[in-house]
C-alpha positions as CSV (number, residue, x, y, z in Angstrom):
1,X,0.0,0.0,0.0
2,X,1.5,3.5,-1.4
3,X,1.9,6.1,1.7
4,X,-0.8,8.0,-0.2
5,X,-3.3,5.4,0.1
6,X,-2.2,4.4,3.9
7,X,-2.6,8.2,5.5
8,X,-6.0,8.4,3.8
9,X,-8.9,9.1,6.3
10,X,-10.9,6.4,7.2
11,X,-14.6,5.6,6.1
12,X,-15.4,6.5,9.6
13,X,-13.4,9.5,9.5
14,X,-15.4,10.4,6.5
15,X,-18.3,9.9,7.9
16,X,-18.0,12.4,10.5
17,X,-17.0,15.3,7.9
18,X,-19.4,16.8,6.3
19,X,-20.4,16.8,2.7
20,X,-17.8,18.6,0.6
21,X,-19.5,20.3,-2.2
22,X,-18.1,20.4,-5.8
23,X,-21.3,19.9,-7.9
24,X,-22.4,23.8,-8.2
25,X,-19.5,25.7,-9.2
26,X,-19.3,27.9,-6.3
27,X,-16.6,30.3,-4.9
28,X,-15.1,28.0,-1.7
29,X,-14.3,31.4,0.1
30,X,-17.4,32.8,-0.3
31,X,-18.4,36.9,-0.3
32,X,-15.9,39.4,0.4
33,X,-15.4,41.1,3.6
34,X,-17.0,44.4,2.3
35,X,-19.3,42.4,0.5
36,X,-19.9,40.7,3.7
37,X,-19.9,44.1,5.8
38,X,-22.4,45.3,3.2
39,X,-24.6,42.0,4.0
40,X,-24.9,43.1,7.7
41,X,-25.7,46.8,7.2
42,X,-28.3,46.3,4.8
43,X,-29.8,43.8,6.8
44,X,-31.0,46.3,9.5
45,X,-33.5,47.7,6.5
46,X,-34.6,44.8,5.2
47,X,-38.4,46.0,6.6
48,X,-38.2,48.2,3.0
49,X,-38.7,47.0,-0.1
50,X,-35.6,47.2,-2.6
51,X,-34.8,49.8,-5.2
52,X,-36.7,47.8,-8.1
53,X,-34.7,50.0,-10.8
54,X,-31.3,48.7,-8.4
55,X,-30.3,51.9,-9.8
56,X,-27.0,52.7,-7.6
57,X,-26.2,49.3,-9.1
58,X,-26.7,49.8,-12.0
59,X,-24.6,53.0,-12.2
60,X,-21.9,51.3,-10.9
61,X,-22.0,48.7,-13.2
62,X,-22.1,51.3,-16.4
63,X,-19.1,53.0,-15.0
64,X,-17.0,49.9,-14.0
65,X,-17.7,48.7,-17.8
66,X,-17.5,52.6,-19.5
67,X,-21.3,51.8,-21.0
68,X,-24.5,54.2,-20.4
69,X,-27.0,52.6,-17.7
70,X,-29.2,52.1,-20.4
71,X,-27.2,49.4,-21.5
72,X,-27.4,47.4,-18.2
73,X,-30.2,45.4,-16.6
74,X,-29.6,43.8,-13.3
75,X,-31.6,41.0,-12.8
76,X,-31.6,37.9,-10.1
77,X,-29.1,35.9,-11.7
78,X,-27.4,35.8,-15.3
79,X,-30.6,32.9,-15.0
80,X,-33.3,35.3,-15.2
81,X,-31.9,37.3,-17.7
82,X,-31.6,34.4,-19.9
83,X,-35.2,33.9,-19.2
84,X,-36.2,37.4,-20.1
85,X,-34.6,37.2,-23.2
86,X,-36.1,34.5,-24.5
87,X,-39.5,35.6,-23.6
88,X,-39.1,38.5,-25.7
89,X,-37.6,37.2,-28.6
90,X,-38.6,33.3,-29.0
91,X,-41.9,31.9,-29.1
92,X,-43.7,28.6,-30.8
93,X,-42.3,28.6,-34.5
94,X,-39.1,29.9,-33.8
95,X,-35.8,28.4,-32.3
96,X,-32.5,29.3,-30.8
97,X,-29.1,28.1,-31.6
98,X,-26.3,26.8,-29.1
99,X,-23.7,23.9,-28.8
100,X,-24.0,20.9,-27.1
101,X,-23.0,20.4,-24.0
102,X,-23.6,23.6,-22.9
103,X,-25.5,25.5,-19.9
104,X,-28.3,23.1,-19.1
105,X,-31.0,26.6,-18.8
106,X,-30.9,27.2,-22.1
107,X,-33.1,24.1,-23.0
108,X,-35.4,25.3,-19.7
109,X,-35.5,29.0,-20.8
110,X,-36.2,27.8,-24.3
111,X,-38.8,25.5,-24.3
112,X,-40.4,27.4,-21.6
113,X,-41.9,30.3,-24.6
114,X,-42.8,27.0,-26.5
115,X,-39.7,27.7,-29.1
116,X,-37.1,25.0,-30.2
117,X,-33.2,24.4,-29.2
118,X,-30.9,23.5,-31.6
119,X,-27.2,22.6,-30.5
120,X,-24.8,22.2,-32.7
121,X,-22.1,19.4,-32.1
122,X,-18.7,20.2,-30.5
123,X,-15.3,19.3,-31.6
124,X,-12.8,18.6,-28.7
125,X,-15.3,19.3,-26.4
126,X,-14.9,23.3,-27.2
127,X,-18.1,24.7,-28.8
128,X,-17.2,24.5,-32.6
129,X,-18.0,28.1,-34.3
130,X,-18.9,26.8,-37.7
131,X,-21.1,24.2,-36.3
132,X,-23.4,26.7,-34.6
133,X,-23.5,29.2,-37.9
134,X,-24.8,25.8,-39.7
135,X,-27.4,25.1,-37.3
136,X,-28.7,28.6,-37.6
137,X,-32.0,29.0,-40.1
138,X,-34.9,30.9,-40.9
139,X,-36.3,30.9,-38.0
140,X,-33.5,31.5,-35.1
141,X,-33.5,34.5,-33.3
142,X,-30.8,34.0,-30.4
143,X,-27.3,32.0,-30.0
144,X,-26.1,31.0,-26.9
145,X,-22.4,31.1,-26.4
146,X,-21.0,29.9,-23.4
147,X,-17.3,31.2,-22.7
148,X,-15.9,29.3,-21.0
149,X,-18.5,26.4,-22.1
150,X,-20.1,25.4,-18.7
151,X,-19.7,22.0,-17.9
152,X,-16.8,21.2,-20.2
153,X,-14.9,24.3,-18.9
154,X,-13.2,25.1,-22.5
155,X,-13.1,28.4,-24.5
156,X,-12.8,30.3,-27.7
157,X,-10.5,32.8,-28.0
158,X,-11.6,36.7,-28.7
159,X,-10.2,36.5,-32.5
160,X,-12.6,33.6,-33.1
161,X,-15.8,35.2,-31.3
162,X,-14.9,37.6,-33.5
163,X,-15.1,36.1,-37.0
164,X,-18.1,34.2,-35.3
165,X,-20.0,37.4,-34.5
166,X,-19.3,38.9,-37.5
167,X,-21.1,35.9,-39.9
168,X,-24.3,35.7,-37.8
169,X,-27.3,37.3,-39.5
170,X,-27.6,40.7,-38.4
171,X,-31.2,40.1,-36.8
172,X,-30.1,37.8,-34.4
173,X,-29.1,38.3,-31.1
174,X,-25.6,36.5,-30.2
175,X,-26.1,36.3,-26.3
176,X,-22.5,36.0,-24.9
177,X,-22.6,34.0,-21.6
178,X,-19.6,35.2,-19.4
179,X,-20.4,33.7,-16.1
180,X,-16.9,32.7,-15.6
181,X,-15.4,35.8,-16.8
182,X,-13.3,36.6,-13.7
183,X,-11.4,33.0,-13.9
184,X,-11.0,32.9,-17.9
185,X,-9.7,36.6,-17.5
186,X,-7.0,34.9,-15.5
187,X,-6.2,31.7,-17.5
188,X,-5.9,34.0,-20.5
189,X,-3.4,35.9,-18.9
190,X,-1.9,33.4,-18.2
191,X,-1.8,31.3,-21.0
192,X,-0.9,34.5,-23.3
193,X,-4.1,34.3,-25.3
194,X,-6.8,36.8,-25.8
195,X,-10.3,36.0,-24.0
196,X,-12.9,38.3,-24.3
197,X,-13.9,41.8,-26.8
198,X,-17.2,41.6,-26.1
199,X,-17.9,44.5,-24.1
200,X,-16.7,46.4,-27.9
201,X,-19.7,45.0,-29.1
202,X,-22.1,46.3,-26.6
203,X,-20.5,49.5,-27.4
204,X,-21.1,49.8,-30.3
205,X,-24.5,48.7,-31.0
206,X,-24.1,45.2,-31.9
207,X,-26.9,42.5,-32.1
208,X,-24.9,41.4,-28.6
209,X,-26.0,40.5,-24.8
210,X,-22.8,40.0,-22.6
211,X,-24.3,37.7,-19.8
212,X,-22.0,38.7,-16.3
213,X,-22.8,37.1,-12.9
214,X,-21.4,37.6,-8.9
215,X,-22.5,34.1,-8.2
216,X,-19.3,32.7,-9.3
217,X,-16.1,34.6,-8.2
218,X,-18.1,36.9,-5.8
219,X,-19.4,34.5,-4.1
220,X,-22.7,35.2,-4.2
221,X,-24.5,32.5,-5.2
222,X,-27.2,32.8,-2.7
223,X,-28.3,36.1,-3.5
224,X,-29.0,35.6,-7.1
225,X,-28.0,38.8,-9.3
226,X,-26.5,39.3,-12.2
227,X,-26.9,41.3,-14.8
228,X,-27.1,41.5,-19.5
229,X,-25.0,44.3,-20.9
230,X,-26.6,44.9,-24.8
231,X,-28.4,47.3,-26.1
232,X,-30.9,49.6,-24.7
233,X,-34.0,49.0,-26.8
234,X,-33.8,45.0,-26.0
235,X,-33.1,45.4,-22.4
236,X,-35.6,48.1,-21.9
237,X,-38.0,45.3,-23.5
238,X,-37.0,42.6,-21.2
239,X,-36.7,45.3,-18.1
240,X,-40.6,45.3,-18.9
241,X,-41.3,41.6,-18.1
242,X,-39.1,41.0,-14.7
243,X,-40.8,40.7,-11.6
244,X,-41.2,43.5,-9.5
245,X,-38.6,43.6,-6.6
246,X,-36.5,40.6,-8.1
247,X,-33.0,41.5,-6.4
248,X,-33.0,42.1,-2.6
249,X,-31.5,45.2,-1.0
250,X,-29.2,42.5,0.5
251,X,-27.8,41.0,-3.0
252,X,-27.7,44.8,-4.8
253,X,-25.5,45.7,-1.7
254,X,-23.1,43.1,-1.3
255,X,-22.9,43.2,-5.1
256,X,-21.6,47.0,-5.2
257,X,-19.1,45.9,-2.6
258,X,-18.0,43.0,-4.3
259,X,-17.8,44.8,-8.0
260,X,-15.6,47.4,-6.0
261,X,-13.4,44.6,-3.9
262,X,-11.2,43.8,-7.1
263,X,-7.9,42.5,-5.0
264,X,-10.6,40.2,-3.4
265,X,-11.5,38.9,-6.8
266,X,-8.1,38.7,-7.9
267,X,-6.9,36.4,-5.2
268,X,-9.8,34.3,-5.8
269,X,-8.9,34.0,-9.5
270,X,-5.7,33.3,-8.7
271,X,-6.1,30.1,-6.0
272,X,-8.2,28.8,-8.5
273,X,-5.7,28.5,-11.2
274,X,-3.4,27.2,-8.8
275,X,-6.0,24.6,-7.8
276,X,-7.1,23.6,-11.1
277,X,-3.6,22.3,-11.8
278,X,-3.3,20.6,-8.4
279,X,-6.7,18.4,-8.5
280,X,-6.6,17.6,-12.6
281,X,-2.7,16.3,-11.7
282,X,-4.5,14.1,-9.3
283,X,-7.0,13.2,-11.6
284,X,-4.7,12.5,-14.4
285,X,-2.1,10.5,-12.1
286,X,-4.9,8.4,-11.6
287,X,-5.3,7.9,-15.7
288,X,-8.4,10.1,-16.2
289,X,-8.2,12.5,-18.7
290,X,-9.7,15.8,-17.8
291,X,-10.4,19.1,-20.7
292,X,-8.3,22.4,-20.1
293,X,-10.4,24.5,-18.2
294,X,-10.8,28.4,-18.0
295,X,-13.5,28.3,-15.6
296,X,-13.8,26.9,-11.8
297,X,-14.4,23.5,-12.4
298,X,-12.8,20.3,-14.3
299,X,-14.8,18.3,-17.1
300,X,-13.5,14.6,-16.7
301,X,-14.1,11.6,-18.2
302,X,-14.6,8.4,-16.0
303,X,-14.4,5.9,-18.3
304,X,-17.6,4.8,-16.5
305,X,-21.2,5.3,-16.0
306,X,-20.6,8.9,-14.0
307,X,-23.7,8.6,-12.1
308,X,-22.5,5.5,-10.0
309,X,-19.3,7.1,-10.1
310,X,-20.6,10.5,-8.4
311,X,-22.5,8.1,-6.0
312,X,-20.0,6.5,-4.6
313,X,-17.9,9.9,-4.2
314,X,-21.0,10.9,-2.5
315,X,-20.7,7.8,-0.1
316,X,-16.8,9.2,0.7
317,X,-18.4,12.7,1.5
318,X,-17.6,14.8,-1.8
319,X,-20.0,15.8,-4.1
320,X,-19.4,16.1,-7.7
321,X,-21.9,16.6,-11.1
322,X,-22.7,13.4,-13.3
323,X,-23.6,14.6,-16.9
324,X,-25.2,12.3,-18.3
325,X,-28.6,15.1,-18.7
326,X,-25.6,16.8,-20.7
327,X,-25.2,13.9,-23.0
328,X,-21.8,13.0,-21.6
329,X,-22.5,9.8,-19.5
330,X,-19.0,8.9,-18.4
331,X,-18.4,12.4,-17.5
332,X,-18.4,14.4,-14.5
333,X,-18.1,18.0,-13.7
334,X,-16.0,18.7,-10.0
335,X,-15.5,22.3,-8.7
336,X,-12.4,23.5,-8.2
337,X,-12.5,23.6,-4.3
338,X,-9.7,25.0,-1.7
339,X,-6.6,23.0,-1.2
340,X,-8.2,20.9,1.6
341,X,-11.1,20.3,0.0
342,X,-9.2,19.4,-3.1
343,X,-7.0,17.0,-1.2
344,X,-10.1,15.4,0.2
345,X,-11.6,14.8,-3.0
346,X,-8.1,13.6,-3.6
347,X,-8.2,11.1,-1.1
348,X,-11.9,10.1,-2.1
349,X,-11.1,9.2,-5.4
350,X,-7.9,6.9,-4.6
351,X,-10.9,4.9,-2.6
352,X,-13.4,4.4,-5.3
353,X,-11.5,4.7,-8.5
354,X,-10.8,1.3,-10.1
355,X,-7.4,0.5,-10.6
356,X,-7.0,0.0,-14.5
357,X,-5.9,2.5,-16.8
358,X,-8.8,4.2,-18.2
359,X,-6.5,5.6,-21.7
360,X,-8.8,3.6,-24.0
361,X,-12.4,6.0,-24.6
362,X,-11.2,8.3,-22.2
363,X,-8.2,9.6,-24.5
364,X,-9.8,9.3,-27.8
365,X,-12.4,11.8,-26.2
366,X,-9.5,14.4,-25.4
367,X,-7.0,13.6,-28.0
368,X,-4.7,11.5,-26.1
């Protein structure tokens, strides 16, 4: 027995601990302490309904990203923006466009106005460009873009969202979804390539909705609020249709706090880069193959039906994401966690991964 396997808790160990959660993509550190500070104050006039405009928000949001506030809807969650856009531009007859693979509220937010999804196939488990401008036809009026592609973690670079954007039809909306945008920032940098122009198209004019959230590296997540940056005539549509009071005085002040803690943000960025090399080296020591991320999470292949796999991980204590509703059914999503929790999952998967080499399907999926 390796000293690895021999200092690994015990099941009763495990047992006591509880459940470590990488199935949801959220920030392991949580808000900010201003965001957190905010949280507190705000919680003393929480007998008042919120600003339903979130207009100091909102400002701050047009000035951190040089647009007018007309160009800027806050909303609770990227989620319900998505929804709001497809209510105003889909409907029975008509269809929207994205890859497969890709953020499972699409299909909800879709089918929901009675409209169709298309999704185009990948290729190396990035969404492929010219796949998606096929699949677009008479009667589209949205693309979905995920970048980074959530769950396979992979993106496109700006020169190619660039050619992309500029052979969709005019009278289509190209809704780029950026829920990652603080981590892919990073990884680009990183990596020396260039992410993201897209708030260029929002400035000027374009058929474009940039999709931004704090759920992810704000920490968030339990607030619900994001927000669309396009333009004005489109949001001012979908402003229309929200629910009265959607975003609580809570989440719009813990949001300016956290839009304004940028070295917060950073250091989060960076621990997660850091950590996404530690836990896929474990996972490839192991002879899984996982997909280069730029987001917070790892897209691996098991070489086995994921949702046993993620089930017996649960039994060990760690939670992780089977995708087989994604159409991948060996595959499973795992945040990237903080180094404890990473060494934990770590631990959990020397106990219920099988010991033969899993380089037959796994590497033809990634290229190996």
């Amino acid at each position: 027995m390796s000293s690895a396997l021999s200092s690994s808790p015990t099941r009763n160990e495990f047992e006591q601990q509880p459940l470590i959660k990488l199935d949801s993509n959220e920030n392991p550190f949580g808000p900010s302490p201003r965001a957190l500070e905010a949280i507190e104050n705000a919680v003393g006039m929480s007998n008042l309904y919120p600003d339903d405009d979130c207009r100091p928000l909102r400002l701050k949001l047009a000035a951190h990203h040089g647009l007018p506030p007309e160009q800027v809807l806050v909303t609770a969650g990227s989620t319900a923006m998505l929804a709001l856009l497809c209510q105003t531009l889909l409907g029975p007859g008509l269809n929207a466009v994205t890859s497969e693979r890709s953020f499972i509220v699409y299909s909800m937010a879709v089918h929901a106005t009675g409209a169709q999804l298309i999704e185009a196939p990948m290729r190396d488990d990035t969404c492929d460009l010219g796949a998606i401008l096929n699949a677009i036809d008479a009667n589209t009026r949205i693309v979905f873009l995920a970048n980074p592609n959530n769950p396979t973690g992979t993106m496109v670079t700006a020169e190619a969202v660039e050619w992309f954007i500029a052979q969709v039809p005019a009278h289509l909306v190209v809704v780029l979804d950026e829920a990652y945008y603080e981590f892919a920032s990073h990884f680009a940098m990183l990596r020396r390539v260039n992410y993201s122009n897209s708030l260029d198209y929002v400035a000027r004019g374009a058929s474009v909705v940039v999709l931004r959230t704090f759920s992810k590296a704000h920490g968030l997540a339990g607030l619900r609020v994001g927000y669309g940056l396009g333009p004005s005539e489109l949001l001012g549509y979908c402003s229309r249709m929200r629910n009265t009071y959607s975003v609580p005085s809570v989440a719009q002040a813990a949001a300016i706090e956290a839009l304004e803690d940028t070295g917060y943000t950073a250091q989060v960025a960076e621990s997660n880069a850091l950590q996404a090399r530690f836990l896929a080296g474990q996972l490839e020591a192991m002879g899984y193959r996982v997909a280069p991320t730029s987001a917070n999470f790892l897209y691996c292949d098991t070489g086995e039906d994921a949702a046993g796999f993620a089930g017996r991980l649960r039994e060990e204590g760690v939670a992780v994401r089977p995708l087989g509703a994604w159409g991948a059914p060996s595959c499973i999503r795992v945040t990237i966690g903080t180094r404890e929790q990473n060494e934990i999952f770590a631990r959990a998967l020397r106990r219920v991964g099988v010991a033969h080499d899993r380089r037959g399907p796994a590497a033809m999926r990634f290229g190996g």
